[in-house]
N, C-alpha and C positions, 0 to 999 in steps of 0.2 A: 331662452330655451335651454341651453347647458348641453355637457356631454355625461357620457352613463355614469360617468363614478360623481360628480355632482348631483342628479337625481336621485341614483342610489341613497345619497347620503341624506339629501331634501327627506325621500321617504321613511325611512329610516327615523327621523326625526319628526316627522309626523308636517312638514312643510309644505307648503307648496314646491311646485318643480317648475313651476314658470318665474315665480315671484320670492318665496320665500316668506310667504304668510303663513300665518296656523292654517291647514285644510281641512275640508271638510270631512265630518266624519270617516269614513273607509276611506275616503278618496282623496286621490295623488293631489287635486289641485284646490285654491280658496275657493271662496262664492264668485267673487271676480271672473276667475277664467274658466271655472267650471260653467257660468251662465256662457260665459264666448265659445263655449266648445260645443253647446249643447246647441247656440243657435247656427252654428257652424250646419253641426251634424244635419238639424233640420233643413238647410237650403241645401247640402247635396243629397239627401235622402231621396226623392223625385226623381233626379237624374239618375241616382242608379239602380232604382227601383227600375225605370223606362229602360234604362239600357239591360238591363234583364230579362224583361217583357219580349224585346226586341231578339236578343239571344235565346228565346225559348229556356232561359235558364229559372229555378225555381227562386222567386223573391226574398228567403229564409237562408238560404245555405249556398244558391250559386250553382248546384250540383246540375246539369243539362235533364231539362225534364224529357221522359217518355211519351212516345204517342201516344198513351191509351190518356196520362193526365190530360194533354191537349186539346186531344178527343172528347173527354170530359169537360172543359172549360178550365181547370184550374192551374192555379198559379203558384202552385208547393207541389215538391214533390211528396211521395207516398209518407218517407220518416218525418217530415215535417208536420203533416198532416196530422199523424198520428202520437207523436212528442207534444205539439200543441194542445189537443186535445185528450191528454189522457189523464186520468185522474190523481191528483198531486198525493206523494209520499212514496207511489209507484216509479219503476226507473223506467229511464229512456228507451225506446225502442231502438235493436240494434239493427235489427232485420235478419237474424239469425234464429 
């Protein structure tokens, strides 16, 4: 794993930061650890998806959703909803 000035220097050099391979295009790490991180991500994804659910927080950003989303059934809050679905080249909704 290393510490930051060792990464630093990995990326920098276009390395991995685990291993010290060439990585993958834009990213910090090889094929190797990039695949290990990815199925990482995937087995906690669930768990903190649920634990989410459970906090009435919004699945996207964490923010604690309002009664009226609740009320409604859904599971993002309002900016989420509508950054998801807005049409690309447009900016993000800030709520302002």
């Amino acid at each position: 794993m290393g510490n930051a000035k060792y990464k630093k220097e990995h990326r920098e050099k276009h390395l991995c930061v685990d291993c010290s391979r060439p990585a993958l295009g834009a990213s910090i790490y090889c094929e190797v650890h990039s695949q290990k991180n990815r199925e990482r991500s995937i087995k906690k994804m669930p768990k903190i998806k649920q634990k989410y659910k459970d906090e009435n927080k919004c699945l996207t950003c964490s923010t604690p959703l309002l009664d009226i989303d609740l009320k409604d059934g859904y599971s993002t809050c309002c900016n989420c909803r509508q950054n998801i679905h807005r049409p690309k080249g447009l900016p993000y909704y800030t709520g302002e």
